[in-house]
N, C-alpha and C positions, 0 to 999 in steps of 0.2 A: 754234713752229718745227717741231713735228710737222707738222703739218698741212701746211705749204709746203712742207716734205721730202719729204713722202707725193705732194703733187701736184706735183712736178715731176719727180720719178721716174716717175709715172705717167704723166705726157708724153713723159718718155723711153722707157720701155715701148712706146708707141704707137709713137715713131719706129722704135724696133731692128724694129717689126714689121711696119711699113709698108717699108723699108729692109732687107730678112735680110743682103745682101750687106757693110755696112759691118759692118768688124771694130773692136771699141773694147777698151781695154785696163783691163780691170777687176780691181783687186787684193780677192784675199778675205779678207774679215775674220777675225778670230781663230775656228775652229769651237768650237761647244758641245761641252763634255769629256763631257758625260752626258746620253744623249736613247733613246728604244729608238723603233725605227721596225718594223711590220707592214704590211705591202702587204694591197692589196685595194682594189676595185671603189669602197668608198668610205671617207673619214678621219676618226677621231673624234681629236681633237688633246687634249693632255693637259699644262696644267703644273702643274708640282710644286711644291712650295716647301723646301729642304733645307736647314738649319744647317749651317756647318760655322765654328768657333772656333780662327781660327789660333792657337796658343801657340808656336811656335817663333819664336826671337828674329831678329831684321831688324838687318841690323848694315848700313856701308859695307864693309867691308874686304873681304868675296867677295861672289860672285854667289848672288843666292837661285836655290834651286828652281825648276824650271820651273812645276812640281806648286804651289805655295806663289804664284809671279805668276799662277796661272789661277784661283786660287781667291780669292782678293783682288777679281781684277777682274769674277767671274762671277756675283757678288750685287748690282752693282748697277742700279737701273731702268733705264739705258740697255739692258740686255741683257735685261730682258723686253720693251723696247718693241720689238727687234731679234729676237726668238722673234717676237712679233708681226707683225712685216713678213715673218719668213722663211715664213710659212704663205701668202703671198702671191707666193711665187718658183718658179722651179724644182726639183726636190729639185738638191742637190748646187752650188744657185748662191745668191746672194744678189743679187737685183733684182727688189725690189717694183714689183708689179704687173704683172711679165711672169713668167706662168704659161704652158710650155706641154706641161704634164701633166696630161693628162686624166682618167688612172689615178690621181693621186696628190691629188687637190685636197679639203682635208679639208671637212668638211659642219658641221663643229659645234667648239667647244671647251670644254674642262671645264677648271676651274683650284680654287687653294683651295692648303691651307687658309688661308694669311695674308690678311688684308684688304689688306696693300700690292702684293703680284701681282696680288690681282684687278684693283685701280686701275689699275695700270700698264696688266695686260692689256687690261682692259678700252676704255683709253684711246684705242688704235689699234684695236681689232675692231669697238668700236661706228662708226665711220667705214666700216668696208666691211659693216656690216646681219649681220657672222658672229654665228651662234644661238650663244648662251653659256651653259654652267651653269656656277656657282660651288656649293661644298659649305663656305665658311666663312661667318664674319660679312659685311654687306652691307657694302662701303667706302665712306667716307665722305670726300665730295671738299669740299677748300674753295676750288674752281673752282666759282662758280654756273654760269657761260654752257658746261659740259660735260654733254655729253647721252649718257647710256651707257646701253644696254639689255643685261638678260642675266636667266634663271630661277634663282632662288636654292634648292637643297637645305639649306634651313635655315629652321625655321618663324621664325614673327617675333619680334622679338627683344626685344618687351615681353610675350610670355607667358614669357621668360626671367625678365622684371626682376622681373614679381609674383611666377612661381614661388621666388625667391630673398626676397620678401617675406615670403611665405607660410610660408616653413620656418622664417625667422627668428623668426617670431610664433608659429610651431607650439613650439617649444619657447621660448618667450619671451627670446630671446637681443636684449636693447636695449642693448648696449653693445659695438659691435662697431668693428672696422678696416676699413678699405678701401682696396687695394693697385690700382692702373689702369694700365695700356700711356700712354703718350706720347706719342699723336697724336689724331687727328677720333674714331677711331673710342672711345677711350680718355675724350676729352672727353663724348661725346653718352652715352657710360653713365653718368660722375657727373653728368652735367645731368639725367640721368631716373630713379634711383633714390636717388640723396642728397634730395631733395625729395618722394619716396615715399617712404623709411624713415621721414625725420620727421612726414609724416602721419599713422604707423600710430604714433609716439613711441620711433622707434630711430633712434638718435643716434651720430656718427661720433665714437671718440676721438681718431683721425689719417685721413688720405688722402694716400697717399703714391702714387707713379710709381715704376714700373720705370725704369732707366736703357735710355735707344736704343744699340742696337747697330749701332755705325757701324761698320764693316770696318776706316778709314782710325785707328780711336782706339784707342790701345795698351788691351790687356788690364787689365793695372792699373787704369786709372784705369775701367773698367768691374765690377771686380771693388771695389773701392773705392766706387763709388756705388753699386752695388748692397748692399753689409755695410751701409752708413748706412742704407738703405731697410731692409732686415732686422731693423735693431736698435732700431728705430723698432718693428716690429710683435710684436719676440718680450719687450721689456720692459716691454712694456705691459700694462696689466690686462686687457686683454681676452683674452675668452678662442677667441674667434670672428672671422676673418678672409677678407672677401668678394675674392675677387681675381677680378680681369679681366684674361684675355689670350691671349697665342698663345702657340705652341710654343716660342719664344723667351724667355716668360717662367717655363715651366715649366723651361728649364736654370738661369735665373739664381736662382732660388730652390733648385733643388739643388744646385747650388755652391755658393750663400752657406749652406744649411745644414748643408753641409760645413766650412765655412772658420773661424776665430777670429780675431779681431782682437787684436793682441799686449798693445792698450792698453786692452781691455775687452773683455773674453773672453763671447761669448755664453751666457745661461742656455739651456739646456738644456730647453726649457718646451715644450712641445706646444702647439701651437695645431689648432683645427679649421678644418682650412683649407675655405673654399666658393668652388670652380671654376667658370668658366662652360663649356658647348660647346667654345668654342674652344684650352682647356688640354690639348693629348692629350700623353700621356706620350711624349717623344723619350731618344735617351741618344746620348751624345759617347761617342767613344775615352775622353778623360783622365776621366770620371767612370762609367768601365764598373762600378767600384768602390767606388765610393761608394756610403752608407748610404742605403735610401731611408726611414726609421724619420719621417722630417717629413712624408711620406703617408699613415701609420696612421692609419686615423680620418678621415681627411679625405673628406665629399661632395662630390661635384659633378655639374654638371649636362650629360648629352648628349643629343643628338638621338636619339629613339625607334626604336630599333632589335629586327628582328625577326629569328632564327636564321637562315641561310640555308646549308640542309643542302651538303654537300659543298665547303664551302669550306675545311677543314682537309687535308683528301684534294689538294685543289687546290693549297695553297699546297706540300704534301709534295711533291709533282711536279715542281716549280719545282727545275732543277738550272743552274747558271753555264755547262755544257759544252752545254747542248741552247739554251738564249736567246743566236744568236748574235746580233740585232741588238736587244740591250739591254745597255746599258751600265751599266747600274746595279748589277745581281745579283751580278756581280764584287767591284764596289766594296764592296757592302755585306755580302757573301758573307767578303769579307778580313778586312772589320775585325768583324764578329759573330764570328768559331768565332778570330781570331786568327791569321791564318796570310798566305800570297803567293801569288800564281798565280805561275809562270816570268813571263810576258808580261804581266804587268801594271806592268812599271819601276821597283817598288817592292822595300827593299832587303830582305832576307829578317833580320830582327833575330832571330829563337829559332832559325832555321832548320826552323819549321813550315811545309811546303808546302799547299795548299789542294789536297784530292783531286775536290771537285763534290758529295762522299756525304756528308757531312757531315748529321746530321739535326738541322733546323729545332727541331723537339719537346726538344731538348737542352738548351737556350738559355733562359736564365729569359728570363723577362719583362721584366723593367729592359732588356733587348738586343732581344727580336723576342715579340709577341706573337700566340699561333696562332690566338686568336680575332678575328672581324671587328671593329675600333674604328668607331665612330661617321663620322669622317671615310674609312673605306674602303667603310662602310655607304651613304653620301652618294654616292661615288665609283661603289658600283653602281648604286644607283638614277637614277646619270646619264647613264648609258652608255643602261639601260632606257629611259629619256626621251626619249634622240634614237633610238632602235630604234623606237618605237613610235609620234614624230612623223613620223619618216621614213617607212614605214609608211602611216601617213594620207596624209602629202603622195603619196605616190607612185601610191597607190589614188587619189585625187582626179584626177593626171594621165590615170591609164592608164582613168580613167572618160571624161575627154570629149576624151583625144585618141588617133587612133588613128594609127598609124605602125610604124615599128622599135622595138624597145625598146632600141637604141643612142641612136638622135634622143631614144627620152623619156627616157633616163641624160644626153644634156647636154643637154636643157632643163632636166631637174633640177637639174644642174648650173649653169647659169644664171639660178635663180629657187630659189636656196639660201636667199636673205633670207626666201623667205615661210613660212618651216619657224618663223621665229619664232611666225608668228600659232598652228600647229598645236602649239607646245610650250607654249605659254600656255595654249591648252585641252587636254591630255593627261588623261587619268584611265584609272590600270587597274592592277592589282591584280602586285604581283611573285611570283617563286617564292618567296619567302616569309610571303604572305598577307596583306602589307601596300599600302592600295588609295594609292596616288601622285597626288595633283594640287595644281595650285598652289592662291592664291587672287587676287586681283583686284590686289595689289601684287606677286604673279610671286615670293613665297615657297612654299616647300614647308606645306602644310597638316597640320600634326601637331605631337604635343606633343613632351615632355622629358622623360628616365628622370634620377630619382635616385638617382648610384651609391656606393656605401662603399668604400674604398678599405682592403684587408689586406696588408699588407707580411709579406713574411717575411724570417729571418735570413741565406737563401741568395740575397737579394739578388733574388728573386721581388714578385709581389705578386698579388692578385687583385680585380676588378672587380665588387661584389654590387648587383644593382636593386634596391632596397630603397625606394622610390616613384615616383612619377610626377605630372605634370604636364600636363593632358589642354585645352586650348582651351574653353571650355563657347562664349563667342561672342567677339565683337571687343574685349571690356571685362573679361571674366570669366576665371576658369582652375579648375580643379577641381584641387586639392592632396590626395595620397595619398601616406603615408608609413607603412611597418611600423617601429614603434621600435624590437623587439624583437629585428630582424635587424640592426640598426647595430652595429657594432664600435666604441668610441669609442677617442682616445687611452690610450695605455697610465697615464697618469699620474691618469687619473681613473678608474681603477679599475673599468672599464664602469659607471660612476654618469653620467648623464645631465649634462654638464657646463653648469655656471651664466654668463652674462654679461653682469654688470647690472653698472654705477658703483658700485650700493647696494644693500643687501637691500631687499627689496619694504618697501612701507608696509603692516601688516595691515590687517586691518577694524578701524576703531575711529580708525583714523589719515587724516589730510589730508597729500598732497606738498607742500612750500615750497622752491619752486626755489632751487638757490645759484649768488650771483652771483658770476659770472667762471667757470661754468663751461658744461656743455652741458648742454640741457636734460633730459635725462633721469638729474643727477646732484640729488640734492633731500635734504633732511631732511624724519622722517616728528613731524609735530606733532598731538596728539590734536586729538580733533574737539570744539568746543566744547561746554559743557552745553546738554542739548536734542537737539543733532544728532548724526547716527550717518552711516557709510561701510558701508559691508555689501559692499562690495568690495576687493580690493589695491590700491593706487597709484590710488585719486581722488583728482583732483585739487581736490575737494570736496566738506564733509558736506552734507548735505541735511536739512533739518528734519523731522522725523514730523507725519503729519496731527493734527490737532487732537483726534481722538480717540485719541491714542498717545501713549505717551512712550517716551523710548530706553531700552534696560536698560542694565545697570552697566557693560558692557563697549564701551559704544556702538556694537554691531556691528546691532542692529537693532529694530523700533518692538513694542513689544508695546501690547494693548491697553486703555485706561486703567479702572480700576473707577470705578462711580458712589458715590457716597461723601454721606453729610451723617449731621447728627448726630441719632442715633437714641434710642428711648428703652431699647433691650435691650444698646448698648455700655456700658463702666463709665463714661465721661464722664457721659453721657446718664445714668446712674441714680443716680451722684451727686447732679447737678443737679437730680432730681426729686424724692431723696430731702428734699434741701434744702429745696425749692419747698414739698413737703408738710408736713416739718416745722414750718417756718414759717406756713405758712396755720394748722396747726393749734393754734402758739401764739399766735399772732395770734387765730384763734375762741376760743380759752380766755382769753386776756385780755379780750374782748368780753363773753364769759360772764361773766368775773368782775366787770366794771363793771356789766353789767346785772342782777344779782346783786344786788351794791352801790350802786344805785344810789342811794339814799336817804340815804346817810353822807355825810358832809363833804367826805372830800377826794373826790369824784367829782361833786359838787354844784358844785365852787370849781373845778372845771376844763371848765365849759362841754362840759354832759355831751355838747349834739350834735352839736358838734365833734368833742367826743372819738369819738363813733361815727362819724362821716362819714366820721374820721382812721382808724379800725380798719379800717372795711371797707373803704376807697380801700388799704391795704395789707394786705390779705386778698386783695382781688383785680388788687393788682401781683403777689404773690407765685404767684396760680393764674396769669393770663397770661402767664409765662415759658414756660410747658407748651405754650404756640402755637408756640413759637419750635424746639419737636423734632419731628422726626419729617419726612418729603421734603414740601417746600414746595409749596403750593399757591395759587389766586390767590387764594383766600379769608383761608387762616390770613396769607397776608404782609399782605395789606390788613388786618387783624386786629390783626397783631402789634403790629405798629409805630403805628397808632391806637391800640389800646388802651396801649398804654405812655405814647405822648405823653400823651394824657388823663387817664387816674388817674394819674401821678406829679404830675399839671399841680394834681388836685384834693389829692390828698395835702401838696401843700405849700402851697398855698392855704389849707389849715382850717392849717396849723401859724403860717402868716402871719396869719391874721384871728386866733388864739388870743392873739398878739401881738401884736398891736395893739389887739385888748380889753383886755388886761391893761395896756398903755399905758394907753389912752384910762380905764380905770375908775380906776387910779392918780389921773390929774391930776382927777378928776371927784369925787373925794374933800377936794379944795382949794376951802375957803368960796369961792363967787360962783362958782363953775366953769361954762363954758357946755360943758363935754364930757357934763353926765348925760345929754342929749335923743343923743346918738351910741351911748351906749352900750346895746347890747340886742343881740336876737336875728336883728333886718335886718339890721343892720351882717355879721354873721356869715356871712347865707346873702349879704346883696349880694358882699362880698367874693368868696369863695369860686365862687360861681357867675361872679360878671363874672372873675375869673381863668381859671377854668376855660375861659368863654367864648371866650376870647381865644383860647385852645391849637385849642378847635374849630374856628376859625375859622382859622388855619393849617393845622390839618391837612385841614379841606376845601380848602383851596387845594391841597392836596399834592394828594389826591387827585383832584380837578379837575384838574389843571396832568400831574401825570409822576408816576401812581398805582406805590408796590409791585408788582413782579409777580415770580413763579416763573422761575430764570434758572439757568443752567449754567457754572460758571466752569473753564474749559480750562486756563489758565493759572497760576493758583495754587499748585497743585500739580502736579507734573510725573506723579505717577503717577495722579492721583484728577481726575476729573470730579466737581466739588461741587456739587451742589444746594443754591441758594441763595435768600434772598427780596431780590431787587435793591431799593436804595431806589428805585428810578428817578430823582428826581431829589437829588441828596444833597447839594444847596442846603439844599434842605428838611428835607431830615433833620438835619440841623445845627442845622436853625431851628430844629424843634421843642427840642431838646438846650437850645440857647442861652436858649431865652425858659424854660425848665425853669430852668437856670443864675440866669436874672435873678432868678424871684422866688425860688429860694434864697438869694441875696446880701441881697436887701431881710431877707429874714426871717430871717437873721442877723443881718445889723446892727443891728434892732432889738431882737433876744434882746438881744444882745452890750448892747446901751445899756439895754437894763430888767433886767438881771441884777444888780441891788442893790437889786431893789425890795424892800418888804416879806415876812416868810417865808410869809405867808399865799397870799401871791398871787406865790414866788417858783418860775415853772415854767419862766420865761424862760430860764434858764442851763442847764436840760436843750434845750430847743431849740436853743441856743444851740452845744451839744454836739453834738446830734443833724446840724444843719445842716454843724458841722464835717466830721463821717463823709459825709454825702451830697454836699458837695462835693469832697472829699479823694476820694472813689470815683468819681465824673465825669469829675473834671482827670483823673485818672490813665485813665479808661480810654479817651479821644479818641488819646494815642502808641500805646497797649496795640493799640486796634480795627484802627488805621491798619496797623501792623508784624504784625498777625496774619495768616495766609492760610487758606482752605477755612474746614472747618465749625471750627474754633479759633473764629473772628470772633465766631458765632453764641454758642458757650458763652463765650466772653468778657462779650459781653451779658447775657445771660441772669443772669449771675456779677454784674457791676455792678448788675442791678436789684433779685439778691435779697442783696445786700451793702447797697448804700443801703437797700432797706427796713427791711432786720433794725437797721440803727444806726438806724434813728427809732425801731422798736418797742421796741430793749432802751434806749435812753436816755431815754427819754419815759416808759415805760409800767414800766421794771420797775419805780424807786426807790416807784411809787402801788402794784403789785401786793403788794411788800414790805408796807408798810404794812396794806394790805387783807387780804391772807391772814395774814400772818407777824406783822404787831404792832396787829391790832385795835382797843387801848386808847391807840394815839395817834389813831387815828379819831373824835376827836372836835373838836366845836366849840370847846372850852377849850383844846385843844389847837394850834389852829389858830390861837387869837389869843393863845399865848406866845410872846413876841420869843424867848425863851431858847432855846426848843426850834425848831430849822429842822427841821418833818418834812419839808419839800419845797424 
């Protein structure tokens, strides 16, 4: 409807112009209450966006104020799109499109700071090609088919979103609020930074909306949904609250933290509040007085602004009685110092007259601020932008056209459109040393100051840079922040305040999200045995290299020692003490039989058995000594061969011993055909074919998956054990097993000739003996299995020189007895008395 409005007035235009003589009867609209106009050669247009919050009560029963219907109906869009068209009239008339002032036709317009003026504005200027700068947010239309051009004094507004990332994360604030304006432009920040925070793992407790301030909706119920929205963010745990908005939003958060609710009274909690650009501090009449203590502490973020000397001098100069044609300085002149002009129709309530003198510098800050804010910094450097594309355009004409310089003022005038191309390429450096240009999306190229906010008691406040936010390229930003200069809330005591769901997870600890809530609220659960976190809040342990283990605290891998079992540890010199002990009563029991060789009972017990038997555990007892000391591929092939073998012989001569003593038994029964078995073959066949059998396995070990020197990581968490792997421990078993077997045989047959004759009763020490060496076996295959590192080894070692010593002390003491200790049974008469059992 715009658009067929615009152009049919603009055919009526054409008519009145083609036609002067017809008179038409054109009624005028309601005029703008507040506009300041400055003549000159050429116009830079300017609108404003100004709050005003009716509270005074609307009843029927009288007529409202005239003042009260002009202010109602002077906020809404139809009246910037009608600013719009009037830039396109006469001064003093209203009919777009017919302009016939040559003097007065503006060149350019600047608007700001709200994003909904610029829309509006925008909406009718982009149709007649007028060069636009804005100094707020970009607006965002949810008209696709609307085509608006204009240069933005405000850089882009994703190095806003990371910069507010970046601060979050600089002091690790993950558990924050998020308060947004109520419209496109409101939506397109939570679709771009609630999906950034969670990337970086900051997480919303709430997102709440400012209530829209519609003119037509009683106050109440605006003051009402705004307390809900407020008490949403002040009873919340968080301690950190991102807000998005405009100047509208910055009143309704200072009311409501003025206000109490009668049915739930506000705590009183400080929050750090984080502003975007577009929050500039405004102040109402009804809240001249009000506390500003809810902006202590609080950062936020403005457009990069540089001193711009004698602007404080400037604004002192500024008097109500010298601006006649602005209407503003009145209005705002009244209600800042409190007082009435005569002529301004307003009623005189104190009876404070306004004298013009009044100094500006008197006025805290909550009322007029003497320093340049961000959006008047914007405001100059806009002005600068069409001064300087003007400028170019104009040098460009007066280069290739020559004429009047009246003709080239309206050609200029006529080819105003092309001022655009020249503001889109501007660069040049202002009086205050700040170089201006856009970039290729027609924002302003420059970062964002981060400022701290000091409230004082006189209802003042003051505005510190305290970092900044610098562009590195399209993707990046360079964050700078002095912590030191930060003022924080009064309630945390300038202590750096925390906001997190949960205290951190230390090192040592893993996160475990909890459900039904948001993700960065978790329980902190240690990190398994083995694994370590060496940071806060992983979200998981990681294992230590193979040559590490965690220390106690799990916070990180120290380096494992090499470990096996030695001969200088006390394990190790136990075991050797043993080993030797035993060899060398085992060599002294050998002595003693070879000594005694010649007597009876060493004669009746198959003396070279008896020796095969001494030194096959003489030298189980020295190859234990293989089994210390860091492994080699020698001593393992060694080890474990030599043990299979001489245990294999060892029991072999205790088994042929026993079955001699059978075999001679029944060989002693008239007609017997055992005498031709019994002898000295029978003894080495046995012994050697058992033995054989063990070789013959363990060359298959070895052949097949040999012993070798190995490293075990895992055994022990602190100790890398040097170890002698079986390789294959099939086979290691086997050998164990077929050891097993003929122990059992040679048992069994003890066990069955253990009543034989006393002469020839040896059977029942074997018998004994076999019980120890199996009783030591069984037990040590659970023992070897459950054992870790070098334990394993002395475990072994332990089992072979435990079996040995039970064959030696039960076999061999009750003869050595005899032989040293009681001599005079040593004999042959002695040997064939039933009554006496020497053996």
């Amino acid at each position: 409807m715009v658009v067929i409005r615009t152009l049919v007035l603009g055919l009526l235009s054409q008519a009145v112009c083609d036609i002067p003589k017809v008179i038409c009867s054109i009624s005028d609209p309601l005029p703008f209450l507040h506009k300041q106009y400055q003549s000159g050669d050429l116009i830079v247009m300017d609108f404003l966006s100004h709050i005003y919050i009716v509270y005074m009560m609307i009843n029927f029963q009288k007529r409202p104020s005239k003042e009260l219907f002009e202010d109602i109906i002077y906020f809404s869009p139809s009246w910037t799109y009608r600013a719009s068209l009037e830039l396109f009239s006469t001064k003093g008339q209203f009919i777009p499109n017919y302009d016939c002032d040559r003097q007065n036709r503006p060149i350019a317009v600047i608007g700001g700071p709200t994003s909904e003026v610029c829309l509006h504005m925008a909406t009718i200027l982009s149709l007649y090609k007028m060069p636009q700068l804005i100094y707020g947010s970009a607006p965002e239309s949810n008209t696709k088919n609307q085509v608006v051009s204009y240069q933005q004094l405000f850089p882009d507004m994703d190095h806003q979103y990371k910069g507010i990332c970046q601060l979050l994360l600089h002091f690790r604030w993950m558990w924050i609020g998020v308060l947004s304006m109520e419209n496109e432009n409101g939506e397109k920040f939570l679709q771009s930074v609630v999906p950034m925070f969670a990337q970086r793992g900051i997480c919303s407790a709430f997102v709440e909306t400012f209530p829209i301030i519609v003119y037509s909706n009683s106050i109440a119920e605006l003051v009402e949904t705004g307390l809900e929205m407020y008490k949403v963010a002040m009873t919340s745990t968080v301690n950190v609250v991102v807000i998005y908005g405009e100047i509208q939003e910055m009143i309704i958060l200072r009311l409501c933290s003025n206000l109490n609710s009668d049915d739930a009274p506000l705590q009183k909690k400080s929050k750090v509040w984080i502003m975007t650009p577009e929050m500039d501090f405004s102040s109402l009449p009804f809240l001249r007085d009000s506390d500003l203590g809810f902006l202590h502490g609080a950062l936020s973020f403005a457009v990069h602004t540089e001193k711009v000397l004698g602007f404080q001098e400037f604004v002192q100069r500024r008097k109500p009685m010298l601006e006649k044609e602005d209407s503003f300085i009145k209005i705002f002149w009244a209600n800042a110092f409190e007082c009435s002009f005569p002529t301004s129709g307003m009623e005189e309530e104190d009876g404070v007259a306004c004298t013009g003198e009044e100094k500006l510098e008197t006025l805290p800050t909550s009322v007029f601020e003497m320093d340049m804010t961000g959006h008047s910094y914007s405001v100059y450097n806009a002005v600068y932008v069409v001064a300087h594309a003007l400028h170019d355009f104009h040098s460009s004409i007066m280069k290739y056209k020559a004429g009047d310089p009246e003709d080239k003022l309206e050609l200029l005038n006529q080819q105003l459109w092309k001022l655009n191309h020249f503001m889109k390429s501007i660069s040049f450096n202002n009086t205050a040393g700040q170089t201006i240009f856009f970039n290729q999306k027609g924002e302003l190229e420059a970062g964002f100051d981060n400022i701290n906010w000091i409230t004082f008691p006189n209802l003042s406040f003051r505005k510190v840079r305290v970092g900044r936010v610098n562009p590195m390229d399209s993707q990046e930003v360079m964050f700078t922040i002095d912590e030191d200069a930060i003022i924080w809330p009064r309630r945390f005591n300038q202590v750096q305040p925390l906001s997190l769901c949960n205290n951190k997870c230390h090192s040592g600890y893993t996160r475990r999200k909890i459900e039904g809530k948001p993700f960065c609220c978790y329980n902190c659960l240690r990190c398994p045995p083995g694994k370590i976190s060496n940071r806060e809040d992983m979200d998981d342990c990681f294992q230590c290299p193979e040559d590490q283990y965690a220390n106690g605290n799990q916070v990180s891998c120290l380096p494992k020692v090499i470990a096996f079992l030695m001969y200088e540890e006390p394990l190790g010199t136990v075991l050797v003490s043993f080993a030797f002990f035993f060899s060398m009563l085992t060599a002294a029991v050998l002595w003693i039989f070879l000594k005694h060789q010649d007597t009876p009972i060493v004669k009746a017990n198959n003396q070279n058995l008896t020796y095969v038997l001494l030194i096959a555990l003489l030298l189980s007892f020295l190859c234990t000594l293989l089994f210390l000391g860091k492994p080699s591929k020698v001593t393992c092939v060694l080890c474990q061969i030599a043990f299979g073998i001489i245990f294999s012989v060892a029991i072999s001569c205790l088994l042929a011993k026993t079955i001699i003593v059978v075999l001679a038994f029944m060989a002693t029964k008239p007609g017997s055909q055992m005498t031709k078995w019994v002898g000295k073959r029978l003894a080495i066949f046995i012994v050697l074919g058992c033995s054989f059998i063990q070789g013959i396995i363990c060359a298959t070990w070895l052949t097949t998956s040999p012993p070798f020197p190995d490293a075990d990581m895992n055994s022990v968490a602190e100790e890398i054990v040097l170890v002698c792997n079986e390789g294959s421990v099939f086979m290691f078993y086997y050998v164990l097993g077929y050891m097993g077997f003929l122990a059992i045989i040679s048992f069994t047959l003890a066990f069955l000739a253990r009543k034989l004759p006393d002469a020839f009763n040896e059977a029942k020490f074997i018998t004994f003996s076999m019980l120890v060496f199996c009783s030591v076996w069984l037990s040590f295959v659970p023992t070897y299995l459950s054992t870790k590192g070098k334990y394993m080894v002395a475990v072994e070692i332990f089992s072979m020189i435990a079996s040995s010593a039970g064959l030696l002390i039960c076999i061999f003491f009750p003869k050595c007895y005899i032989i040293v200790l009681r001599p005079d049974l040593n004999k042959k008469e002695q040997l064939k008395r039933g009554k006496n059992r020497i053996i």
